[in-house]
C-alpha positions in Angstrom: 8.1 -3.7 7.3 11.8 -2.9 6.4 13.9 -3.5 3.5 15.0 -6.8 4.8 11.8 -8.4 5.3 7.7 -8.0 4.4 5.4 -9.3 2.6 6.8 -8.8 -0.6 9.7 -7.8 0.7 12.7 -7.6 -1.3 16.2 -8.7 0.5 17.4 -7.3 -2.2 20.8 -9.0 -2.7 22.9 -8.0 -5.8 23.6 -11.1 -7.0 26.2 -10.9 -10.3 24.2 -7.3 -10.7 21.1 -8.6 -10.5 18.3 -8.2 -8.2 16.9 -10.9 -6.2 13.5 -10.7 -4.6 14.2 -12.4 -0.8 12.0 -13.8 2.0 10.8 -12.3 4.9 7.9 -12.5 7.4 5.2 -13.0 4.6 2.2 -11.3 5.8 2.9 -8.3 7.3 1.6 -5.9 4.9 -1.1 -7.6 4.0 -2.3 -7.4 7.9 -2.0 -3.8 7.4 -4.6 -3.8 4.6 -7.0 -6.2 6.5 -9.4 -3.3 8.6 -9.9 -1.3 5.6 -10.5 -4.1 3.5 -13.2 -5.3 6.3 -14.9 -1.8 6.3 -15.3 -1.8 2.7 -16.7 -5.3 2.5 -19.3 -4.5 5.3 -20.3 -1.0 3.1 -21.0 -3.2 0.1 -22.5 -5.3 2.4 -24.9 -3.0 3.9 -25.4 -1.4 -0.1 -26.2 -5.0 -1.4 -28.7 -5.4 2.0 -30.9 -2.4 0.9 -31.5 -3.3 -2.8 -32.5 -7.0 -1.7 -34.7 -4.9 0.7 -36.2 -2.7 -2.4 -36.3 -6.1 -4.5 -38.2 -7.6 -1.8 -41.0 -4.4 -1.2 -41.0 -4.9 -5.6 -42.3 -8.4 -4.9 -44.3 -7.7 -2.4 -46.4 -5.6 -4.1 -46.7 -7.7 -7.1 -47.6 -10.3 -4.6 -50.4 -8.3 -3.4 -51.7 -7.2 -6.8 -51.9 -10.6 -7.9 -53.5 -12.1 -5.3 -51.4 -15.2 -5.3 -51.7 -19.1 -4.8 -49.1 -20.3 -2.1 -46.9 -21.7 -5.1 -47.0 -18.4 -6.8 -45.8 -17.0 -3.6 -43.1 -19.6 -2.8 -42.0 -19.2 -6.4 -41.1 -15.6 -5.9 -38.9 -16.6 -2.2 -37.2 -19.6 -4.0 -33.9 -21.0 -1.9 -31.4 -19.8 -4.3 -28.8 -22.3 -1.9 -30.5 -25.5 -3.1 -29.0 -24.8 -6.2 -25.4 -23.7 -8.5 -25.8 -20.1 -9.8 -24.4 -19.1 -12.9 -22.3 -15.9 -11.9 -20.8 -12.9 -15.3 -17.4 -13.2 -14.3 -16.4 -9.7 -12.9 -12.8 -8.5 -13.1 -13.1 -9.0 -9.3 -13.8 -12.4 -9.6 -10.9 -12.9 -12.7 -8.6 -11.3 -9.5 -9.2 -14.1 -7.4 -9.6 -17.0 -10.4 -13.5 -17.9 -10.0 -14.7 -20.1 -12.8 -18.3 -18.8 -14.0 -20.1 -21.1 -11.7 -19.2 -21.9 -8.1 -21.8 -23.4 -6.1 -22.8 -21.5 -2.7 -21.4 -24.1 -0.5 -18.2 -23.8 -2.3 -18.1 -20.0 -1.5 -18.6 -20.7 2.0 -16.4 -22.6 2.1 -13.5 -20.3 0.8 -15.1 -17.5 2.6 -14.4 -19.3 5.5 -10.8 -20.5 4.6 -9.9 -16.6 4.1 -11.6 -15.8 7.4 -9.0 -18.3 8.9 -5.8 -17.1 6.3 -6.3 -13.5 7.7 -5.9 -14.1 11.4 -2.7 -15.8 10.4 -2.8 -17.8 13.8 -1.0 -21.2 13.3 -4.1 -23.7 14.7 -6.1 -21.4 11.7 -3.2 -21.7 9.1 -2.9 -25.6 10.0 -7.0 -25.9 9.8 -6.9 -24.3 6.4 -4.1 -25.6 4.9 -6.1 -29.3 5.5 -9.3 -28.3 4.4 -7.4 -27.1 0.9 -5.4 -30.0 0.3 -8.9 -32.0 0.7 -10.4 -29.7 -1.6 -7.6 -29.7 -4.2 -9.2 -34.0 -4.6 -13.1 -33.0 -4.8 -12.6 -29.9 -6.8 -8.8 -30.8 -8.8 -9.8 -27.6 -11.3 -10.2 -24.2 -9.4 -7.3 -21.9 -9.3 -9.3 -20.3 -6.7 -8.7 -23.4 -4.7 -5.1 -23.7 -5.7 -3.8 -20.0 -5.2 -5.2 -19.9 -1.7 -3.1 -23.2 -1.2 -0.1 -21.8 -1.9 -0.9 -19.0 0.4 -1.6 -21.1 3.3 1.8 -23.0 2.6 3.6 -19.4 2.4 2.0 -18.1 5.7 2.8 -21.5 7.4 6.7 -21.4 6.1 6.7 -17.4 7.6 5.1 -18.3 10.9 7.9 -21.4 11.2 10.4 -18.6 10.2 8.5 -16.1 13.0 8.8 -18.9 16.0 12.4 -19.9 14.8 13.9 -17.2 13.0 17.6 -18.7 13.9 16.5 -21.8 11.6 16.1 -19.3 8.4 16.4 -21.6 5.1 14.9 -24.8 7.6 14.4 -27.8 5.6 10.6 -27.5 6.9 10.8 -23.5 5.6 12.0 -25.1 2.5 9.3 -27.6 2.0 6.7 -25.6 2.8 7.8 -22.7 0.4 8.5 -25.6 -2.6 4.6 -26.7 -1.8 3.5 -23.3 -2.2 5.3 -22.9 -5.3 3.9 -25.5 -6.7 0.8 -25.1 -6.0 0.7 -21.1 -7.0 2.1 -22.6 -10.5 -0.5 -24.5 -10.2 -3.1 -22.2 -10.3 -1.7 -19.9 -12.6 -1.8 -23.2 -15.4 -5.7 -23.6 -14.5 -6.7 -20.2 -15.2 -4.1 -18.0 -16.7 -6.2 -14.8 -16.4 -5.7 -14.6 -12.2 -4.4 -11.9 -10.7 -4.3 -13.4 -7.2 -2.8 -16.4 -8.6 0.1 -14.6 -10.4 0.8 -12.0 -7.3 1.4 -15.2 -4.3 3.9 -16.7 -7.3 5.7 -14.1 -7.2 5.7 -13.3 -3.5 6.5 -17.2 -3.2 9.0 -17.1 -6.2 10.8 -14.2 -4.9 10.9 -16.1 -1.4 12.5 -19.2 -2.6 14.9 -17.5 -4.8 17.4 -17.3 -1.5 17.4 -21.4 -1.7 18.3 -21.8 -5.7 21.8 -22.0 -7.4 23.2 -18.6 -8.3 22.3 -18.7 -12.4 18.7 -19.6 -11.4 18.4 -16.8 -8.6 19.1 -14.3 -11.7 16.6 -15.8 -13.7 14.2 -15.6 -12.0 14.5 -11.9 -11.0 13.1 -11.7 -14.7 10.4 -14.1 -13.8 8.9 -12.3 -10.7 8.5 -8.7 -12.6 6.8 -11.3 -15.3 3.9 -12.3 -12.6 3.6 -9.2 -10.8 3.0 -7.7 -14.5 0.2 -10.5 -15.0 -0.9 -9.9 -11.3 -1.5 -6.0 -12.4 -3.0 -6.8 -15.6 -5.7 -9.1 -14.5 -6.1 -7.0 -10.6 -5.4 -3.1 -11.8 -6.4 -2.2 -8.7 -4.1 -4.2 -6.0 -2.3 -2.1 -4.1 0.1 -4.9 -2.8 1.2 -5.8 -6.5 1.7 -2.2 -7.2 4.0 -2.0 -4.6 5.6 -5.1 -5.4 6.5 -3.4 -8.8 7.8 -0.6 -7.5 10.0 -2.3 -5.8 11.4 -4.5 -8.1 12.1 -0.9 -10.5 13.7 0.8 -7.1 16.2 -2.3 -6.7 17.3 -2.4 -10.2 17.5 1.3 -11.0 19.5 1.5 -7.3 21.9 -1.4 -8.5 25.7 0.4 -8.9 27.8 1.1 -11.7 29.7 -2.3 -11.0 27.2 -4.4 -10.5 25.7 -3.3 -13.8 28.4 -4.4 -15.7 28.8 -7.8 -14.2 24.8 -8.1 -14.9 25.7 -6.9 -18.8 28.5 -9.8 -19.2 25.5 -12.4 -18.2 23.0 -11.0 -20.1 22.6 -9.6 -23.4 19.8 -7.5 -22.1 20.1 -6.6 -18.3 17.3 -5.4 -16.9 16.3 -1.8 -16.9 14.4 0.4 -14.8 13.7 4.5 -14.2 13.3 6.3 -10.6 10.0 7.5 -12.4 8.7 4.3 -12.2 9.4 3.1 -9.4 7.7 6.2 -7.5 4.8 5.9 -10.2 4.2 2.4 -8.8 4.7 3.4 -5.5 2.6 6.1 -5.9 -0.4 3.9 -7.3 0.0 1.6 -4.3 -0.5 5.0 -2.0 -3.8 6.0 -4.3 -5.3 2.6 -3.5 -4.6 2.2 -0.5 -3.6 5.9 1.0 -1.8 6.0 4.3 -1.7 1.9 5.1 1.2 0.5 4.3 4.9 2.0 6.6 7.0 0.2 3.6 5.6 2.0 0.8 5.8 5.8 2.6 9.3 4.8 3.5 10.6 3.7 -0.1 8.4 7.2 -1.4 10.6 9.0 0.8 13.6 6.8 -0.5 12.8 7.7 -4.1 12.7 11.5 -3.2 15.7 10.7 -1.6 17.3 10.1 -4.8 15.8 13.2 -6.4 17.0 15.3 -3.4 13.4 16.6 -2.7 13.6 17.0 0.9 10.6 18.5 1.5 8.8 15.2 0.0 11.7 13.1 1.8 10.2 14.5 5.3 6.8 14.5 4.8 6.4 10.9 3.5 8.4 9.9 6.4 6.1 11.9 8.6 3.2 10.5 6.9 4.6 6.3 7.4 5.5 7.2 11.1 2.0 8.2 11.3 0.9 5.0 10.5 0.8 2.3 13.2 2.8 -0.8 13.4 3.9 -3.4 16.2 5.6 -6.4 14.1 9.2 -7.1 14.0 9.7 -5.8 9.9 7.1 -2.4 11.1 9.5 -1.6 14.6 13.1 -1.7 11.7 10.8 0.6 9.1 9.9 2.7 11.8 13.3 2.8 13.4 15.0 3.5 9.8 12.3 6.5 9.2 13.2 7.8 12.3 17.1 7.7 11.6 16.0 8.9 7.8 14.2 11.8 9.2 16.6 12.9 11.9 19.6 13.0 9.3 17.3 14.8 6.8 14.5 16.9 8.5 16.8 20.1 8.6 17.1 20.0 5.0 13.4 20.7 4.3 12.2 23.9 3.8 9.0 23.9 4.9 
């Protein structure tokens, strides 16, 4: 991913001193994130296998000790599917907007629709865009529905973009990106405690800016820190929306003397934001999700860049070069890493 496009990714145009969070490719980073993702879901797995294991030698025992009818023994095996489990909302679940019941073939359901989301191929995206606009009529009130919506819209408008990128700003790009905005407000209205609902309306938000009159592009630079602040405060431990913030800081605190005062004559308050914090979010991303994502070493060694700490500058451009990458927005990181660290490797000391 580059500077120009990604998943959040900022084309960070200075508009009237402001900055404006742009389109690109969409999923990118989020691809990145996908393996280890997988191997931690098959460790919990395997962890939530062995205590149904030790539950089930518990049982078995009492079963024995009791000498049990055949009811008393079918009692204890009961189909927990036949029925809608009431579930303590974890802050996992707040992330992703699950009510406190959702009904096992629900869950399959979604499980399956992010299954199809991930592999980002267009027959998938198309299959599970459909099956979310049916469920939007049989279950109208689940942000969880709603978000993922908006997510299938937004990977649909980035795979038009991908197969046509000479029809950027497409009148199908442009529906697609208004249905996903719409449907990401959507969910954030149903259940205003969602961090996955707030973090794909302000990816989509920052994506449609590029398509809005001037005075509405600089409002809503306001507006995406706004959701990526709710996205954070409902998910504390999303490494995308962490990224996502520092991003938004490294944009604004990079904005030039001029464009800061055209940004003071529109606003009584422009916005304001430190180096600190945009390396402290970038930083935060890197703790949760070390050594994964090319755009977040590369704006790390950006920020040291600033600070004239070459010795982090070169290793956190070592470190993203490291990392592999094959999509358009990974080849420009890696090829602006490259140039970074041949213009600044002699500078380090160590």
């Amino acid at each position: 991913m580059s500077s120009q496009d990604g998943f959040f990714s900022v084309r960070t145009v200075m508009l009237s001193g402001m900055v404006v969070v742009g389109t690109g490719m969409g999923f990118m980073l989020y691809q990145q994130r996908l393996l280890a993702q997988s191997q931690d879901k098959l460790m919990l797995e395997v962890q939530k296998l062995r205590r149904n294991i030790a539950k089930l030698e518990k049982n078995l025992k009492k079963v024995k000790q009791a000498s049990p009818t055949e009811s008393d023994f079918d009692e204890i095996f009961v189909d927990a599917s036949e029925s809608t489990l009431p579930i303590l909302r974890s802050e996992e679940q707040k992330s992703a907007g699950e009510n406190l019941t959702i009904s096992p073939s629900l869950k399959s359901v979604l499980d399956q629709i992010d299954e199809q989301l991930k592999e980002s191929e267009l027959d998938k995206l198309r299959s599970a865009n459909e099956t979310l606009k049916h469920l939007t009529q049989s279950e109208p009130d689940r942000a969880e529905v709603y978000w993922r919506l908006a997510k299938s819209f937004f990977l649909l408008a980035s795979d038009d973009l991908l197969i046509n990128p000479s029809n950027d700003g497409s009148d199908n790009q442009k529906g697609l990106m208004k249905k996903a905005f719409e449907a990401a407000q959507k969910a954030v209205n149903l259940d205003n405690e969602c961090g996955e609902a707030y973090k794909w309306l302000a990816i989509i938000r920052g994506s449609i800016t590029q398509y809005l009159p001037m005075q509405e592009q600089i409002k809503s630079a306001y507006d995406i820190k706004e959701d990526i602040m709710a996205s954070l405060r409902y998910n504390p431990k999303d490494s995308l929306s962490f990224h996502m913030l520092g991003r938004w800081c490294f944009s604004v605190y990079s904005l030039s003397w001029l464009e800061r005062r055209i940004a003071a004559t529109l606003f009584a308050s422009p916005p304001v934001a430190t180096l600190e914090e945009a390396m402290d979010s970038f930083l935060k991303a890197e703790e949760l999700s070390p050594k994964e994502s090319l755009d977040n070493c590369l704006y790390l060694a950006k920020c040291y860049l600033f600070k004239k700490d070459y010795n982090q500058v070169v290793y956190w451009l070592r470190e993203g070069l490291k990392i592999n990458g094959s999509s358009r927005d990974d080849l420009k990181s890696i090829e602006e890493m490259k140039t970074l660290l041949a213009q600044y490797e002699s500078y380090a000391t160590q």
